[in-house]
One Martini backbone bead per residue (centre of mass of N, CA, C, O) as a GRO file, in nm:
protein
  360
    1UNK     BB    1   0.056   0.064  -0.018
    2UNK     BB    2   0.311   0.176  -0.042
    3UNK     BB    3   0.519   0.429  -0.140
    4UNK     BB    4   0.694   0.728  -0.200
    5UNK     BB    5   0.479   0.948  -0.227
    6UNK     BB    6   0.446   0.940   0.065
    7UNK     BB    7   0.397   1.127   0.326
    8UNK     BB    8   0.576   1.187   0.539
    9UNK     BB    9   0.601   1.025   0.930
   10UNK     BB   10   0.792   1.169   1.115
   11UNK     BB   11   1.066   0.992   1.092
   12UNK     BB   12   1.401   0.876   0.984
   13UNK     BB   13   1.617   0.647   0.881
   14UNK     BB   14   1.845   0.887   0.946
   15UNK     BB   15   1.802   0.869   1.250
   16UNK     BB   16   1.959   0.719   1.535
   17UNK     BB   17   1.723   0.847   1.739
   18UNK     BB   18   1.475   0.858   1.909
   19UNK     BB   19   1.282   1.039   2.098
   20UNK     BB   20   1.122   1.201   2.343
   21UNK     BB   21   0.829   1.140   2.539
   22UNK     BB   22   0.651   1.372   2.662
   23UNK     BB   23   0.511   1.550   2.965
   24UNK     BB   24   0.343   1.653   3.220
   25UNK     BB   25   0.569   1.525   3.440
   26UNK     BB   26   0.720   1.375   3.181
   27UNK     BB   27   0.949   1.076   3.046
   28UNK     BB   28   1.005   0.867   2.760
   29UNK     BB   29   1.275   0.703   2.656
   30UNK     BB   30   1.427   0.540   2.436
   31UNK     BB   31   1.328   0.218   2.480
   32UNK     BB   32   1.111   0.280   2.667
   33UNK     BB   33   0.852   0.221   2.920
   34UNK     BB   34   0.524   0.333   3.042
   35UNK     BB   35   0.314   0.351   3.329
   36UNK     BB   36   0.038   0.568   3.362
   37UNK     BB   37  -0.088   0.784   3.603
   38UNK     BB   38  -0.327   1.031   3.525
   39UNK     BB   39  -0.409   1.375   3.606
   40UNK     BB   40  -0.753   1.510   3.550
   41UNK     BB   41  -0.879   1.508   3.832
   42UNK     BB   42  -1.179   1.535   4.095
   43UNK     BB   43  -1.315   1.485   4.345
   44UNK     BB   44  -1.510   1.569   4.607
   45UNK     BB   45  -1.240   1.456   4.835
   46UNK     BB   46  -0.976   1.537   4.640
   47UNK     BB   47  -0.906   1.329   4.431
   48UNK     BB   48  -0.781   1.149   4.239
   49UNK     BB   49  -0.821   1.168   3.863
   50UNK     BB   50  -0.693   0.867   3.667
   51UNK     BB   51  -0.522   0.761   3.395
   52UNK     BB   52  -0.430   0.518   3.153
   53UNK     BB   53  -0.073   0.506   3.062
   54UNK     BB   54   0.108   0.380   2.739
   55UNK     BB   55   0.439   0.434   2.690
   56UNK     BB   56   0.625   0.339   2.388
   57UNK     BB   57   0.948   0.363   2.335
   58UNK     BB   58   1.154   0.347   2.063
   59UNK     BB   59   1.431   0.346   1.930
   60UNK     BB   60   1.318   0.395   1.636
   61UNK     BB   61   1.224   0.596   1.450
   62UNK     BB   62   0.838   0.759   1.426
   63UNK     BB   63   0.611   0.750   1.450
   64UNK     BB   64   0.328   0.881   1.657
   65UNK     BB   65   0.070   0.684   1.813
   66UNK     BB   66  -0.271   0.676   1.897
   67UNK     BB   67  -0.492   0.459   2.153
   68UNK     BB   68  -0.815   0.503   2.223
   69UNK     BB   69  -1.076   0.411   2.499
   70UNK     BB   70  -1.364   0.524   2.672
   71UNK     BB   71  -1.506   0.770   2.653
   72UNK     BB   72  -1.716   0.568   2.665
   73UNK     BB   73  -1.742   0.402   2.965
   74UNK     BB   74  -1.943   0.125   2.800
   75UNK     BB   75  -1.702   0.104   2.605
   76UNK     BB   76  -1.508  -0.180   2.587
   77UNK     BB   77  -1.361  -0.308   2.330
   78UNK     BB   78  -1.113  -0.135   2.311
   79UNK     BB   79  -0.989  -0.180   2.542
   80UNK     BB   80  -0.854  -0.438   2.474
   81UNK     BB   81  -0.694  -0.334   2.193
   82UNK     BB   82  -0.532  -0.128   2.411
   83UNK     BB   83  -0.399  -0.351   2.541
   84UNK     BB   84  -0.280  -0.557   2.400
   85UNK     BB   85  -0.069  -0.354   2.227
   86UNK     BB   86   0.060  -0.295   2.520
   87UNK     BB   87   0.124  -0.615   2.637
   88UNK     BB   88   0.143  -0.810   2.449
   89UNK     BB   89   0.353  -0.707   2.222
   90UNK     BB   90   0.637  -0.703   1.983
   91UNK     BB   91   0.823  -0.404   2.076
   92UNK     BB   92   1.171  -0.420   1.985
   93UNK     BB   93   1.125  -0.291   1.655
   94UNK     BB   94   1.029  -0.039   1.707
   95UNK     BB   95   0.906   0.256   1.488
   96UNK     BB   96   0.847   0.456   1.736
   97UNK     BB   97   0.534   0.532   1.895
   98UNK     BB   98   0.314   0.478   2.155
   99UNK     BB   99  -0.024   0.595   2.304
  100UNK     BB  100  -0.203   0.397   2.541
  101UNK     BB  101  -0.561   0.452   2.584
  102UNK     BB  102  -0.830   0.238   2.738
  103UNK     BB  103  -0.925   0.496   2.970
  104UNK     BB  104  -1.056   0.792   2.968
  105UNK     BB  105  -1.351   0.762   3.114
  106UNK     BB  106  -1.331   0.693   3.390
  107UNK     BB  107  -1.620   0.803   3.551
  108UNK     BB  108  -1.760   0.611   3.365
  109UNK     BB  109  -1.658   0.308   3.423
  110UNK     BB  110  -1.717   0.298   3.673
  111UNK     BB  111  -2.038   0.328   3.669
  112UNK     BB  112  -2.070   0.225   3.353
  113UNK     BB  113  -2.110   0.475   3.191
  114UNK     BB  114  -2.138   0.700   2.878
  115UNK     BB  115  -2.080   0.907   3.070
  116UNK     BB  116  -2.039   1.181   3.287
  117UNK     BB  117  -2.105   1.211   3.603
  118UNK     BB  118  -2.365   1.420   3.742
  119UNK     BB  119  -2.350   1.603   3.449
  120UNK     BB  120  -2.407   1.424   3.188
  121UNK     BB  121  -2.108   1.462   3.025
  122UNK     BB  122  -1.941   1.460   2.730
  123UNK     BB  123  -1.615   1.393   2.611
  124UNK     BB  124  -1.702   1.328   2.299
  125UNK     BB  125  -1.771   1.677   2.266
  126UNK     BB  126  -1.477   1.807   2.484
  127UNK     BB  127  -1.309   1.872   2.223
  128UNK     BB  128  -0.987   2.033   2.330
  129UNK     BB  129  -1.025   2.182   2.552
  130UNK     BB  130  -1.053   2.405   2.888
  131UNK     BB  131  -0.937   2.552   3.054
  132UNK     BB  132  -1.176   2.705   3.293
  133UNK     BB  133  -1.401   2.506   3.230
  134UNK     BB  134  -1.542   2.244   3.284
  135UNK     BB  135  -1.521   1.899   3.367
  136UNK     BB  136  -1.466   1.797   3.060
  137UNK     BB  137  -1.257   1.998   2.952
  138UNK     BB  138  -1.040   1.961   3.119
  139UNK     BB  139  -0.983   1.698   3.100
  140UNK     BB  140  -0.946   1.699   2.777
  141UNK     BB  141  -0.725   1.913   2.792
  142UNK     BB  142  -0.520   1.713   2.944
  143UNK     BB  143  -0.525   1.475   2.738
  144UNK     BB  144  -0.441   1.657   2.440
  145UNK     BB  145  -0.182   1.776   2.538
  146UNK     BB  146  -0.034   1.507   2.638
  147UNK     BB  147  -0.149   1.255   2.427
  148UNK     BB  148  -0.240   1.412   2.124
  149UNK     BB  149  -0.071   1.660   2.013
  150UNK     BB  150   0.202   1.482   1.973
  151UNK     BB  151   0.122   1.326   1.789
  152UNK     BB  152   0.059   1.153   1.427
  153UNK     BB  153  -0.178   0.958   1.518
  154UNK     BB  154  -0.494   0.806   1.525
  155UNK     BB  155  -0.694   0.596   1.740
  156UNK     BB  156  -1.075   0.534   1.886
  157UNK     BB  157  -1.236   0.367   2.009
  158UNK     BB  158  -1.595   0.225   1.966
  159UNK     BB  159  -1.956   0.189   2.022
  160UNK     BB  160  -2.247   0.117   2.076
  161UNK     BB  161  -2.468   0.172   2.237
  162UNK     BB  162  -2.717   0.118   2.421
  163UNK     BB  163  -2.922  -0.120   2.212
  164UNK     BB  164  -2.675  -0.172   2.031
  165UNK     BB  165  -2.508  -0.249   1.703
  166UNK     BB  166  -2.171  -0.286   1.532
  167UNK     BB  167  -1.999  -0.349   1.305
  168UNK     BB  168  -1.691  -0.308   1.164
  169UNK     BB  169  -1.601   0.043   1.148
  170UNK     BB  170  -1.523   0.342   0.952
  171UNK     BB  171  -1.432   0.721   1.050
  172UNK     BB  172  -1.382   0.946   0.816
  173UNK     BB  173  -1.184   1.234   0.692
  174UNK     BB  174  -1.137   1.210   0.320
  175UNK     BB  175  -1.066   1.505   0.281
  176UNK     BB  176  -0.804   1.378   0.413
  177UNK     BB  177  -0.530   1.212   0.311
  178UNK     BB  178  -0.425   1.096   0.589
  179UNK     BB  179  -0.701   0.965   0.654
  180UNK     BB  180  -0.716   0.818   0.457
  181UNK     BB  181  -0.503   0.618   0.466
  182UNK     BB  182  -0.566   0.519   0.755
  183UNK     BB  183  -0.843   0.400   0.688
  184UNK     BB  184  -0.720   0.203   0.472
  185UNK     BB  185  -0.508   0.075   0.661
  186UNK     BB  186  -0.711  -0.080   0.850
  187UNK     BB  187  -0.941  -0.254   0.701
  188UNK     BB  188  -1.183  -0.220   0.641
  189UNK     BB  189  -1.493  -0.239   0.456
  190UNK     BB  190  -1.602   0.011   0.602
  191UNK     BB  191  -1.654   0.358   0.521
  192UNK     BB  192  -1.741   0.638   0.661
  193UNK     BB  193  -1.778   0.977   0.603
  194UNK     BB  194  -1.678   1.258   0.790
  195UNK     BB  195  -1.573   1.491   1.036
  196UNK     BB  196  -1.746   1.510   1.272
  197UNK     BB  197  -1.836   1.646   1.532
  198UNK     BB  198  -1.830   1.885   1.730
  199UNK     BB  199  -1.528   1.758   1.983
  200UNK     BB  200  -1.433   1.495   1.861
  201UNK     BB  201  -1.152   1.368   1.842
  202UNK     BB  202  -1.116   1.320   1.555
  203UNK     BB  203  -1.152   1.632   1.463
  204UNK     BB  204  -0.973   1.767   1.678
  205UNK     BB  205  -0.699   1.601   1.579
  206UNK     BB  206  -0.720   1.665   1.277
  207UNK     BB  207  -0.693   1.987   1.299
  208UNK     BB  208  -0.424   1.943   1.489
  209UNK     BB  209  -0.251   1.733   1.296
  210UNK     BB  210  -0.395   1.451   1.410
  211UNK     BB  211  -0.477   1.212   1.252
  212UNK     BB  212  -0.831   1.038   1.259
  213UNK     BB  213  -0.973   0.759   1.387
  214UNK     BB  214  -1.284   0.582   1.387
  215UNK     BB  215  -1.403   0.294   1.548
  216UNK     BB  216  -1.663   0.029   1.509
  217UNK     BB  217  -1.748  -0.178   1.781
  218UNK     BB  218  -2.020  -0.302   1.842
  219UNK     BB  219  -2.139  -0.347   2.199
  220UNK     BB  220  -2.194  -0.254   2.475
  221UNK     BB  221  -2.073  -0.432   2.825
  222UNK     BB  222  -1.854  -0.571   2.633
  223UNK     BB  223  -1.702  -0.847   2.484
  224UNK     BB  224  -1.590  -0.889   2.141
  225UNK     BB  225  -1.383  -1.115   2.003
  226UNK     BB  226  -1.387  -1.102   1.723
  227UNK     BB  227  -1.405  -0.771   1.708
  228UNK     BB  228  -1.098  -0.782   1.808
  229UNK     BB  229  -0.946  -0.934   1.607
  230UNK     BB  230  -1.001  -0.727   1.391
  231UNK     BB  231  -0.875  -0.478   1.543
  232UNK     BB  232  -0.588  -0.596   1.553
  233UNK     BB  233  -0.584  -0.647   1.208
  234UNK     BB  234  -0.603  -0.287   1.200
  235UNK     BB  235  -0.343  -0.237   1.325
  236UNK     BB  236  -0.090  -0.380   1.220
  237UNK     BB  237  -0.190  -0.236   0.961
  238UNK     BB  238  -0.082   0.075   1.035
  239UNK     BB  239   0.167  -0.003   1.136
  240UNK     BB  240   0.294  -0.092   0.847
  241UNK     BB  241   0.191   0.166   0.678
  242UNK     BB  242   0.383   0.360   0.858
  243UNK     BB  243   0.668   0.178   1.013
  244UNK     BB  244   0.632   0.054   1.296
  245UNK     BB  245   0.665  -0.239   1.171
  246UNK     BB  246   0.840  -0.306   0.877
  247UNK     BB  247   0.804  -0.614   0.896
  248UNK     BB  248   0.484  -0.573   0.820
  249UNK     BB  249   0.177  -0.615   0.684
  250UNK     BB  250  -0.067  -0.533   0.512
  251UNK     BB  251  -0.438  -0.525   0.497
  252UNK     BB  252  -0.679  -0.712   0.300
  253UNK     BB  253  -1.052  -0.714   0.317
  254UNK     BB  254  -1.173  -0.815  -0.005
  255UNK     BB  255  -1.334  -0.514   0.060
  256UNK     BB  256  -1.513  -0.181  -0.048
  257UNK     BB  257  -1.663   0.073   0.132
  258UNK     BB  258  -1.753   0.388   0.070
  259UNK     BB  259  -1.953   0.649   0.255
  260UNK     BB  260  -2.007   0.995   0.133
  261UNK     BB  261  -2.353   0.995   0.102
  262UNK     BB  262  -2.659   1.042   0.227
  263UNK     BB  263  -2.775   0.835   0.003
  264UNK     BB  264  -2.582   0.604   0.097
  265UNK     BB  265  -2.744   0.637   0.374
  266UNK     BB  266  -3.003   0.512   0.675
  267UNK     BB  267  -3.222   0.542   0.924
  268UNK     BB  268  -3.417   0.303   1.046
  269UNK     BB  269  -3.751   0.416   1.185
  270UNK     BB  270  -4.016   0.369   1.378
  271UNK     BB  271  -4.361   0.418   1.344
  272UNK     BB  272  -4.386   0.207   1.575
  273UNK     BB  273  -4.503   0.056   1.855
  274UNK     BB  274  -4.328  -0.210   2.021
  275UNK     BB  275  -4.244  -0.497   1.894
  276UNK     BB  276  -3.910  -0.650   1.758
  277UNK     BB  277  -3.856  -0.855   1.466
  278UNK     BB  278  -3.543  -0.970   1.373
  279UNK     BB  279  -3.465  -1.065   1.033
  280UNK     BB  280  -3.178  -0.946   1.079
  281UNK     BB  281  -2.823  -0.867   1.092
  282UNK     BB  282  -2.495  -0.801   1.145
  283UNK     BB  283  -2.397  -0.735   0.826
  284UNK     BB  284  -2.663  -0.793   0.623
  285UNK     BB  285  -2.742  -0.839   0.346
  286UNK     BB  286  -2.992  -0.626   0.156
  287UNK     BB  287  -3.262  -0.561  -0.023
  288UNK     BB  288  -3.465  -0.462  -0.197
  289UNK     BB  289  -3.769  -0.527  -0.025
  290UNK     BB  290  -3.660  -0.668   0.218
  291UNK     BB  291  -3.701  -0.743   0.494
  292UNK     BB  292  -3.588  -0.666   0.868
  293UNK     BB  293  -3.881  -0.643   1.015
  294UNK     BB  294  -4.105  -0.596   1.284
  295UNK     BB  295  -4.397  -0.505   1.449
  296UNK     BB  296  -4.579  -0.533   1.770
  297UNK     BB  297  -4.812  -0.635   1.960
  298UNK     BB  298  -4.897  -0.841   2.281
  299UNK     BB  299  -5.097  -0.986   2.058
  300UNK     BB  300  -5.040  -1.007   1.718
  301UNK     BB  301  -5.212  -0.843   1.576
  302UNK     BB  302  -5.209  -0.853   1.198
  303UNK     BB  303  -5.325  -0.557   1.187
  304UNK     BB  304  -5.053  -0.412   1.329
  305UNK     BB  305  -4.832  -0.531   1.149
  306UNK     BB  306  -4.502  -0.389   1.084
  307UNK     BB  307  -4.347  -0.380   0.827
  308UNK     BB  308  -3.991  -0.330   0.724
  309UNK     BB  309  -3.808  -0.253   0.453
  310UNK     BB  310  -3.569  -0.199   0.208
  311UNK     BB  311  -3.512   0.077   0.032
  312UNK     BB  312  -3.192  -0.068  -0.035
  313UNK     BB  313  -2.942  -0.224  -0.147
  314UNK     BB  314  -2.782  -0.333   0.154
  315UNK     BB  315  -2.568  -0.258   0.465
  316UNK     BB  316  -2.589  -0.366   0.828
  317UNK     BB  317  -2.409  -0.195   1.018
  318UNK     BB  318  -2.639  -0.141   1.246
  319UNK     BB  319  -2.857  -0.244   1.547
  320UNK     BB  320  -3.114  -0.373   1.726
  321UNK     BB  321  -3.123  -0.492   2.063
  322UNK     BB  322  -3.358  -0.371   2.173
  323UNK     BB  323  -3.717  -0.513   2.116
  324UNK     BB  324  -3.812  -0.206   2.204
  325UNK     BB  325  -4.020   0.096   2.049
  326UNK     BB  326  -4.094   0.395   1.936
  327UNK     BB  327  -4.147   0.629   1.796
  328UNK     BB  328  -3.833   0.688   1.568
  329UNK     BB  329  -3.684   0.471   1.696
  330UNK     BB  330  -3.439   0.275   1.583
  331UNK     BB  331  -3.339   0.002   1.394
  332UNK     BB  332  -3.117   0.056   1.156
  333UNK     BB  333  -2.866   0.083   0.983
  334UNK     BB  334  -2.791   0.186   0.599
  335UNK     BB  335  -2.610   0.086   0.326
  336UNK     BB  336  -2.467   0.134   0.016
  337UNK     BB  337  -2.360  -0.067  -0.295
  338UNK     BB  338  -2.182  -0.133  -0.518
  339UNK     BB  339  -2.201  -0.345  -0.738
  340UNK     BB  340  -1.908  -0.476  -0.717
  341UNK     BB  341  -1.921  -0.502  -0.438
  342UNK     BB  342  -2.128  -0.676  -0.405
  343UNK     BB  343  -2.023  -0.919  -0.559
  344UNK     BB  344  -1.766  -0.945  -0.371
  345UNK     BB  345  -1.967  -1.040  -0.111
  346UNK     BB  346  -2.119  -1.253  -0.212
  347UNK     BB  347  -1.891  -1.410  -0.258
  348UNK     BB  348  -1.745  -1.406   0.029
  349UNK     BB  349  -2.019  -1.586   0.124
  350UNK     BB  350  -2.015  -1.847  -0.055
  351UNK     BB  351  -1.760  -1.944   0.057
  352UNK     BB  352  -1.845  -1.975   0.338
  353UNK     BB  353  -2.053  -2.172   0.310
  354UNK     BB  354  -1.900  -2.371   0.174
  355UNK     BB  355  -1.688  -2.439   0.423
  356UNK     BB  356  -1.930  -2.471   0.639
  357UNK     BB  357  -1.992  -2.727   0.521
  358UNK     BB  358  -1.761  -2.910   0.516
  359UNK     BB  359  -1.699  -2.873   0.843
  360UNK     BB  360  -2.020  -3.042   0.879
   0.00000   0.00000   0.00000
């Protein structure tokens, strides 16, 4: 993936030693590895909220890279993919630096909550945050000023809200040329476009020269291990087109769809309320005019029942876990794919099923 043209980032293979990473408080030297607990804010008892924080300081120069998650503290699966690649791998090669944190709103993963608990104020909001304002402000830029702003690339990692669940999929301003890269360089199938809420460390990260992707992974409050081992297979693959990693390949994942216009994504949502049957799950391909679920009320009565049907063929990103509805409310979002695409995915499903036949 990579070739000449593509611009540096980082150190040079001519620089015979790579930098200390510094932050306020602290330096992490060349070849050096540090966990650091990391004072971001206060109780009401005037204790210390400390965020973990580890630093891999490699021997030889390259891009610094940072991976974050748990901004929403009930998004677990990232929490695990940014413990592995700080615990788990041999970093003894590495070419520049990592700067991993698993658990960025410590006091909402305490409370188990997708905000900052008390005054119920989002983190991934309230980037790049603000000496003297809020208390999520503060936090914010706390985290941006010291582990954020110094790197050269960011991966977020993030889930779906509480009572949906999401694909594994990239979330990226592709009008950005390194963010492009990064996010192709990811290797998911699918990668939306757009630059992201104002506040969210993605688009704040990106605007202060620190291309930065979300990737979206699966539903709150647990780990799912098949989501973890992907997103794990698209960090290696960034570390390798980036060089931090250079004898590792970049990984292709077999098909991709970029969805650049509103009008080739859609929330479908509940036009009643009741009881949902989906027939669909997530990742799976659907038919123009094809069911997706029903709603029912709590007798079946065949007259109430509502059915969803696909407004267009594309492929189910985003679904409700949580089976019942009111009147607006989110049934799955739904992307469109290019007849390519389509061949590409129907293709790589046939195989699959050849497969499960075989070992059945």
């Amino acid at each position: 993936m990579s070739d000449a043209d593509d611009p540096p980032i980082g150190g040079s293979d001519s620089e015979p030693m790579n930098d200390a990473f510094t932050y306020n408080g602290g330096r992490v030297d060349p070849g050096e590895s540090a966990n650091i607990r990391y004072g971001i804010s206060e109780t009401y008892l005037g204790d210390p909220v400390r965020i973990p924080v580890t630093v891999i300081n490699g021997e030889h120069p390259g891009p610094t890279v940072f991976l974050s998650a748990a901004a929403h503290g009930d998004e677990l699966n990232g929490i695990e993919v940014v413990r592995e690649v700080a615990h788990d791998w041999d970093h003894s090669e590495l070419h520049g630096t990592l700067v991993c944190m698993p658990v960025m709103n410590v006091p909402g993963f305490l409370a188990q909550e997708r905000y900052l608990p008390i005054y119920d104020r989002d983190l991934n909001r309230s980037f790049p945050g603000r000496e003297g304002s809020t208390s999520a402000r503060r936090m914010a830029h706390r985290i941006f000023t010291n582990f954020i702003e110094p790197c050269d690339l960011g991966l977020d990692f993030h889930t779906s809200t509480r009572g949906r669940t999401n694909m594994l999929h990239v979330r990226a301003n592709m009008d950005d040329p390194l963010v492009e890269r990064l996010a192709y360089a990811f290797s998911s199938n699918v990668v939306i476009a757009g630059e992201g809420p104002s506040g969210t460390l993605r688009r704040e990260a990106t605007a202060a020269d620190v291309p930065t992707i979300t990737i979206e992974m699966g539903e709150a409050h647990r780990f799912q291990r098949s989501l973890i081992d992907r997103a794990l297979t698209g960090v290696a693959s960034v570390l390798a087109e980036f060089g931090l990693h250079p004898d590792s390949s970049v990984h292709w994942p077999g098909w991709r769809t970029v969805i650049y216009d509103d009008d080739e994504k859609t929330w479908l949502r509940a036009d009643a309320g009741g009881i949902v049957d989906m027939k669909r799950g997530r990742g799976a391909l659907v038919e123009e005019g094809e069911v997706i679920c029903t709603i029912t009320n709590p007798f079946k009565e065949e007259d109430d029942i509502v059915t969803v049907e696909a407004p267009f063929t594309g492929l189910i990103v985003g679904v409700l876990e949580n089976p019942v509805v009111y009147p607006g409310n989110p049934l799955c979002h739904l992307v469109g794919l290019s007849p390519d695409t389509h061949t590409a995915l129907e293709r790589e499903r046939t195989v699959e099923q050849s497969s499960e036949r075989l070992r059945s």
